[in-house]
C-alpha positions in Angstrom: -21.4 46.5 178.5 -24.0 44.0 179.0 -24.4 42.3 182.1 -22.3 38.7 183.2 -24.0 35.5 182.5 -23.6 31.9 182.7 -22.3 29.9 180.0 -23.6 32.8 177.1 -27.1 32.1 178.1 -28.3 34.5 175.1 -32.3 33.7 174.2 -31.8 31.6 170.5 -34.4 33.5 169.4 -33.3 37.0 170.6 -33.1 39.1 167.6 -32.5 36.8 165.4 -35.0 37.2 162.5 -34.0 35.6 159.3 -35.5 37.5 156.0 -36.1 36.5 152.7 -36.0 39.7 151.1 -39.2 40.4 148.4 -37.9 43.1 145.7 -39.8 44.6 143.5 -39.8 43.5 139.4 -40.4 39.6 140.4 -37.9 38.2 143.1 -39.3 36.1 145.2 -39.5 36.6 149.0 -41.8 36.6 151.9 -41.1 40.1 153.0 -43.5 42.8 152.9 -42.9 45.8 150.6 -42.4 49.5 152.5 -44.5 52.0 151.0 -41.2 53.7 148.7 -41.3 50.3 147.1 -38.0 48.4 148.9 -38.7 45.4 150.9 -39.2 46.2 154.3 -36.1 44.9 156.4 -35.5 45.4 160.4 -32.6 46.7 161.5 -30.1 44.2 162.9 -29.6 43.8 166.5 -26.3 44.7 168.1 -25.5 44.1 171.5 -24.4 47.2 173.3 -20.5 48.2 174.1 -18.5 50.7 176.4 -16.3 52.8 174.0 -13.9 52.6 177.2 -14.5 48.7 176.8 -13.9 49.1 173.2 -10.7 51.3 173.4 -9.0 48.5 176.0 -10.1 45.6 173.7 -8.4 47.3 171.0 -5.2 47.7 172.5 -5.5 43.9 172.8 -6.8 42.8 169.8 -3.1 44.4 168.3 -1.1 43.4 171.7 1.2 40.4 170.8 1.2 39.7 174.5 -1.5 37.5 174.9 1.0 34.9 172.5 2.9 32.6 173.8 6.0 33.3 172.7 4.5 37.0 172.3 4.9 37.5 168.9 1.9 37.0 167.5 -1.6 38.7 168.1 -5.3 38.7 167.0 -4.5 41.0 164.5 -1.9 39.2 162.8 -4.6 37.0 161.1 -7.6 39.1 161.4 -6.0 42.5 160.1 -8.6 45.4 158.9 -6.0 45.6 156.0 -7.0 42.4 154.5 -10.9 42.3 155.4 -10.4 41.5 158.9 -8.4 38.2 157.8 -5.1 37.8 156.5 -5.3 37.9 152.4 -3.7 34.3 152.0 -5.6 30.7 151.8 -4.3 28.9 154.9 -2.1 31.5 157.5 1.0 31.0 158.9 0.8 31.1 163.1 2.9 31.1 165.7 6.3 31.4 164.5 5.7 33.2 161.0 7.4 36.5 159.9 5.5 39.2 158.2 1.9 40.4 157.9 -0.8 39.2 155.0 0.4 37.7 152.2 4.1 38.8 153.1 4.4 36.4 155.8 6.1 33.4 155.9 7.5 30.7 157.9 10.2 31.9 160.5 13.8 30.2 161.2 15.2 28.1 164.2 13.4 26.6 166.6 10.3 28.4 166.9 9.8 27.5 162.7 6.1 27.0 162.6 5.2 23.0 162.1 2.4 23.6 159.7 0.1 26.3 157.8 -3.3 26.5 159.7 -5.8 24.3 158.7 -8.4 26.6 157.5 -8.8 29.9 156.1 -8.8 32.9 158.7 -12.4 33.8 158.9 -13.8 37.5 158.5 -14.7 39.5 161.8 -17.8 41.5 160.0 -21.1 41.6 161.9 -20.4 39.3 164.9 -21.4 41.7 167.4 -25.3 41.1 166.2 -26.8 39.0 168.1 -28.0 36.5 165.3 -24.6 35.5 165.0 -24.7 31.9 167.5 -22.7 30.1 165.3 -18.9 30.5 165.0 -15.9 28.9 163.3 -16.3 27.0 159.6 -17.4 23.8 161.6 -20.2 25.7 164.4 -17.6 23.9 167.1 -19.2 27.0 169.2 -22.6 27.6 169.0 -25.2 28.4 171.2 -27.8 25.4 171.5 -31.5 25.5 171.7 -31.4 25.2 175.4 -29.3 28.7 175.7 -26.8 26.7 176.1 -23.0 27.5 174.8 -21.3 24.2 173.2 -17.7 24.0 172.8 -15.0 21.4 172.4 -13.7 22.2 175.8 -16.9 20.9 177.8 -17.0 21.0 181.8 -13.2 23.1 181.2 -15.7 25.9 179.8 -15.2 29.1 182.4 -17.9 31.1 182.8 -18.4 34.9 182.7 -18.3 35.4 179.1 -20.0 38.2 178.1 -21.6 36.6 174.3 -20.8 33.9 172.5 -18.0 36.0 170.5 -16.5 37.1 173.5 -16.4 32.8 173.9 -14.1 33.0 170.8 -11.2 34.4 172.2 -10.4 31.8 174.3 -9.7 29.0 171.5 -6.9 30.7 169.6 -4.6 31.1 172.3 -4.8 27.5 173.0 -3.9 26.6 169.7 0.3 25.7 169.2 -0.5 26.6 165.4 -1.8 29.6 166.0 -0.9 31.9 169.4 0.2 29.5 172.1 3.5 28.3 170.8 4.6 24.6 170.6 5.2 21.9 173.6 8.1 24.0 176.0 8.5 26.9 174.1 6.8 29.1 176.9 4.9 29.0 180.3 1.2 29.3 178.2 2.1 26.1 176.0 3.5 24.3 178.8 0.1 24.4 180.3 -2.1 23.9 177.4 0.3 20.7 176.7 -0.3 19.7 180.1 -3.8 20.1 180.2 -4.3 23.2 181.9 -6.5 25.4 180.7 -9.3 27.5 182.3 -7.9 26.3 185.8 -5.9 28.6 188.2 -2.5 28.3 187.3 -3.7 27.6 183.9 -2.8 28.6 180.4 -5.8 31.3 180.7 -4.5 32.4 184.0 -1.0 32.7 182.7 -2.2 35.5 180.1 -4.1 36.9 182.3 -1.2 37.2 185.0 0.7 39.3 181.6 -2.2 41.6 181.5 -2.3 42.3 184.9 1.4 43.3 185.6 1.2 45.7 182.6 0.1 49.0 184.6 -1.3 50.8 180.9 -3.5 47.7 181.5 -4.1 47.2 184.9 -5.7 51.2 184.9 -7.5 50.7 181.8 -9.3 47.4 183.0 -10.1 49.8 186.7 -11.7 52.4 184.4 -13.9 50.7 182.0 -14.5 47.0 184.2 -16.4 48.1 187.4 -16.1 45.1 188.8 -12.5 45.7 188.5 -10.4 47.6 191.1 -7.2 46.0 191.7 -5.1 44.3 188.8 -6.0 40.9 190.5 -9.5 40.8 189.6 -8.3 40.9 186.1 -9.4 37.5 184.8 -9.0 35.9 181.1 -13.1 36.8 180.9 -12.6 40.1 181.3 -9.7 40.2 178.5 -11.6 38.4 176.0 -15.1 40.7 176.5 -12.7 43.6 175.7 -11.6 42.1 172.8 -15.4 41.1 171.6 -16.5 44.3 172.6 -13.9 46.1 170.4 -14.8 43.6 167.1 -18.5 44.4 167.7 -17.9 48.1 167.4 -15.0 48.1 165.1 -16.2 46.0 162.6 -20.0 46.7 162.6 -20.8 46.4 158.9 -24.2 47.7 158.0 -24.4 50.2 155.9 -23.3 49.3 152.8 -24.7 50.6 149.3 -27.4 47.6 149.6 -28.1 48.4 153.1 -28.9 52.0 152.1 -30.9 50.9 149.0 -33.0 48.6 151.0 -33.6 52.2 153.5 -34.8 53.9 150.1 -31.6 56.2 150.8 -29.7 55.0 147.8 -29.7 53.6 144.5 -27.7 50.8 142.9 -26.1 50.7 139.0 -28.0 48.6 136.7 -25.4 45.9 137.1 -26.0 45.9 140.7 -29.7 45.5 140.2 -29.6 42.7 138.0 -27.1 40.7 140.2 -29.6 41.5 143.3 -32.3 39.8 140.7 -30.2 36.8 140.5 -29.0 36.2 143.9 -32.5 36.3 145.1 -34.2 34.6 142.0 -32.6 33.1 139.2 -29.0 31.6 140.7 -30.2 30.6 143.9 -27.9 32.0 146.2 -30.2 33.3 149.1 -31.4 29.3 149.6 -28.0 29.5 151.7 -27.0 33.1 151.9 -30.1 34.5 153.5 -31.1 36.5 156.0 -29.8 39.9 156.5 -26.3 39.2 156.3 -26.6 37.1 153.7 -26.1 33.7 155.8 -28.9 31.1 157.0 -25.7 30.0 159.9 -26.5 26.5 158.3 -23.9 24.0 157.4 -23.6 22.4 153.5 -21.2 21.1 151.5 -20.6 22.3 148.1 -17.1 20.2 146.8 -14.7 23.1 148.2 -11.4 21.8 147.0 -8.8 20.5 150.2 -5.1 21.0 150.9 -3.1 21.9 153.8 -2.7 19.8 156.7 -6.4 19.6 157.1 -7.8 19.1 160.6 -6.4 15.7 161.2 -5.2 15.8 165.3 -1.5 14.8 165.5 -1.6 11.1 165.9 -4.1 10.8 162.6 -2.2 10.0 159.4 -4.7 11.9 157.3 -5.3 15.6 155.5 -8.6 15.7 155.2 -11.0 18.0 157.0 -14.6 17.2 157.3 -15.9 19.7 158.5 -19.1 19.7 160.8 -18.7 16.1 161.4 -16.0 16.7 163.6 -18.5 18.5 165.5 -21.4 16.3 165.7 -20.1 12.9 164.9 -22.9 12.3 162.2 -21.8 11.2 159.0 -24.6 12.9 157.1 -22.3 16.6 158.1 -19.5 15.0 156.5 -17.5 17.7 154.5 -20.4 20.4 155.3 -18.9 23.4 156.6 -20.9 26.7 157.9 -22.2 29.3 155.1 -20.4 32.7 155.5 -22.2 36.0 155.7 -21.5 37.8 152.5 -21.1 41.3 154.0 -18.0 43.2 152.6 -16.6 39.9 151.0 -15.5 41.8 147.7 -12.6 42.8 151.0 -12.2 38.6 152.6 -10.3 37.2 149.7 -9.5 34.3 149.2 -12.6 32.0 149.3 -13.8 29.0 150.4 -13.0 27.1 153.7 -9.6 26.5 152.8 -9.0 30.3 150.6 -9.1 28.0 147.2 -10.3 30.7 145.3 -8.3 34.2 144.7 -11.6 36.2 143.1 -15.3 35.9 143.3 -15.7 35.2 139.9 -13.9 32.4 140.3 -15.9 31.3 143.1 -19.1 32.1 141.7 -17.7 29.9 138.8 -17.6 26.9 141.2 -20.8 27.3 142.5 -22.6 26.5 139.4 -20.9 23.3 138.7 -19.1 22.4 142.4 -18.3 18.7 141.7 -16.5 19.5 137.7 -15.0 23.0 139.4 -13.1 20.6 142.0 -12.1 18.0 140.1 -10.7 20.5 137.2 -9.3 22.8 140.3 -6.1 24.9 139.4 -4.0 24.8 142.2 -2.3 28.1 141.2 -5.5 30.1 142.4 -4.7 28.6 145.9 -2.4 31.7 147.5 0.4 29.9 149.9 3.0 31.8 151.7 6.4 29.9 150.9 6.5 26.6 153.5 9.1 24.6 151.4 8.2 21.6 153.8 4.5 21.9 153.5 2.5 18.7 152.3 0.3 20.9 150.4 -1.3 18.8 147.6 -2.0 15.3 149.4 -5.6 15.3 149.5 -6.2 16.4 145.5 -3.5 14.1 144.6 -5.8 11.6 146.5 -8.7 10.6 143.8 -10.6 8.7 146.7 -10.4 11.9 149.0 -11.4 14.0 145.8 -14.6 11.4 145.5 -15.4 11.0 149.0 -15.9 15.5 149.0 -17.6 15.3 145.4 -20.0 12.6 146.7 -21.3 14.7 149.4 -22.0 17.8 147.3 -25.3 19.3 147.8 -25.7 21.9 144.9 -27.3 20.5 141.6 -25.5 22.2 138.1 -27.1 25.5 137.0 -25.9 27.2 133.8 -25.2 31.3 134.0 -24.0 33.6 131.0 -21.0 35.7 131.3 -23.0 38.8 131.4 -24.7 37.6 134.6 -21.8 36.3 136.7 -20.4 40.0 136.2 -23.8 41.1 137.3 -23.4 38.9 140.4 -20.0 40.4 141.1 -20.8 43.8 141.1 -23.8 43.2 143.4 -21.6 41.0 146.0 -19.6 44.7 145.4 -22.3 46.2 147.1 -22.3 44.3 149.9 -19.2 46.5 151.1 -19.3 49.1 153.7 -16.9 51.1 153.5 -16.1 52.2 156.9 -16.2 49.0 158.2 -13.7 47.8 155.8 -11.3 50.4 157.3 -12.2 49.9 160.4 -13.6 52.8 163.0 -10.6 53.7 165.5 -7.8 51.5 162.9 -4.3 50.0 163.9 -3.1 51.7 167.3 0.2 53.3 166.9 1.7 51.5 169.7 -0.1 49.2 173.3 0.6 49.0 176.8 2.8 46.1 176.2 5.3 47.9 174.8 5.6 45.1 171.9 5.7 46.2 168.3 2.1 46.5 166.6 2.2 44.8 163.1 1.6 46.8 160.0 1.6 45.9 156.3 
């Protein structure tokens, strides 16, 4: 593992090249060609990990302990069975039954209150260190002064390992998604009360779990050695497992176009000509640049809404927009942060909010985003049965469907039928295959003793 520091106080420039690829036949770039006539890319930087690091985090990553009412874990909405998300638009947390798109809302009193706001991001790549921006509004990000922002402020711990390792923390705080609601259990209690990263604190009360479980408590002795008595287990020390464990897990960089760009492969003609597009003709590498296919920038493109949206509790509102949350500045309203592309042929549905089933369909809204949301068919949306959901109130809103259309940054541009497939097939290559499965894969059973979900 890589050594403690304060507040993620990773160098904003370390590793962290963003390239504009040159290819031969015409598409434009700044990259010089190699000598075997592919454009000469580095290799991404990825921080290093201790495979017995790695092994613990993964026992957590699947361990419905670190829940509230432990029933729900990492991998419940982040499952390598549905490209490290969940296969559905807006999950059902804390509270649901099932796995992917089988899930739905549980009965009694734990019934979940609402979907989740957003779409479950992918996991793909976020061990490299380029990756300094996280969550579809960059509410954790790593400033230009090395500096880690997040909503939590002064209540920020420190002894994170990276910024991803930062991550963990905010699920588990979160009613919706791990914690539980109000009373339900010691974890929401705390997080209702205000308690967080203090001691006694909802942190400290997962931590407390972990460290009565003995599978744990020797695991954390042999790979932490900081670590020698179950005490010194901290929440830190959980979530760097759990980071470390993404990192190598889901490590996605040798797809067909990665070994295409090394001169070791070659792609279909399909492939080729979508590759021409996506860095010429349609555009796409203005926003998906760089080597995963992301410039970690923030626009807004007329995504259609529904769902609650990220209104807090006391707001009578659905909307979500997006950035601005983050920053306060009107000019980020509705702008939300570009995604890397890899394996995204696996991370269906699309869009912020999973509006779209298929690329096609979100390639489709692409070239026309302001016509594409006001014409959207809400039957591409996929929704787990919530017969109490208010799904629909911000498209039935034509001021809230204005208000997203009238900050739209992408102008119109017209593509053939022939050349969307071409674009689908080279997004295809984007996918690498072992990181779609996943290197080590769903644990059979964890030190909890709690059952580990499968499809």
């Amino acid at each position: 593992m890589t050594g403690r520091i304060r507040r993620v106080a990773v160098s904003a420039g370390l590793g962290t090249t963003l390239v504009l690829l040159a290819f031969p036949g015409g598409v434009a770039g700044s990259e010089p060609v190699a000598g075997n006539g592919f454009p000469d890319v580095p290799t991404a930087m990825f921080r290093d990990v201790d495979q017995d690091v790695v092994e613990l985090g993964r026992k957590l990553f699947f361990d419905p302990i670190l829940s509230g009412n432990r029933n729900i874990a990492c991998a419940s909405c982040h499952h390598p069975q549905f490209g490290t998300s969940d296969g559905v638009s807006l999950s059902i947390g804390e509270g649901g039954v099932g796995l992917g798109p089988k899930r739905v809302a549980g009965k009694g009193g734990n019934r979940p209150e609402q979907r989740i706001g957003r779409n479950s991001p992918a996991l793909f790549n976020l061990g490299a260190t380029e990756f300094q921006v996280l969550f579809h509004d960059g509410r954790l990000e790593i400033t230009e002064k090395a500096d880690v922002r997040t909503p939590l402020e002064e209540d920020m711990a420190l002894g994170f390992d990276s910024i991803l390792s930062a991550q963990a923390m905010f699920p588990v705080l979160s009613g919706d998604e791990m914690a539980g609601h109000y009373s339900e259990n010691e974890v929401s209690t705390a997080v209702r009360q205000g308690l967080l990263s203090s001691a006694g604190g909802a942190w400290d009360k997962i931590s407390e779990r972990v460290r009565a479980i003995p599978g744990y408590a020797a695991a954390f002795r042999v790979a932490v050695q900081e670590i020698s008595v179950p005490e010194d287990i901290g929440f830190t020390d959980i979530a760097n497992a759990i980071a470390a464990f993404v990192a190598f897990e889901f490590r996605a960089d040798n797809s067909p176009f990665d070994r295409f760009l090394r001169g070791q492969d070659v792609l279909s003609e399909s492939q080729r000509r979508g590759m021409e597009l996506f860095y010429g003709k349609a555009g796409c590498s203005t926003c998906h640049s760089g080597l995963f296919q992301t410039d970690h920038k923030f626009h807004a493109i007329a995504m259609p809404q529904f769902g609650p949206g990220k209104a807090a509790r006391f707001e009578a509102h659905q909307r979500d927009t997006g950035r601005m949350r983050v920053t306060g500045d009107p000019q980020d309203k509705f702008r939300f942060r570009t995604p890397s592309l890899r394996n995204v042929a696996l991370t269906a549905p699309y869009g912020h909010t999973g509006a779209y089933a298929t690329l096609e369909a979100v390639i489709r809204h692409h070239l026309d985003p302001v016509a594409s949301l006001k014409a959207y068919d809400r039957a591409q949306a996929t929704l787990a049965d919530f017969p109490e959901a208010d799904d629909w109130a911000i498209l039935d809103d034509k001021d809230e469907i204005d208000a997203i259309a009238a900050a739209n940054e992408l102008a119109p541009l017209q593509l053939d039928e022939n050349e969307i497939q071409d674009l689908v097939a080279f997004l295809s290559a984007l996918t690498d295959p072992i990181s779609g499965e996943g290197r080590l894969g769903v644990p059979r059973h964890v030190p909890s003793g709690l059952p580990v979900e499968r499809p």
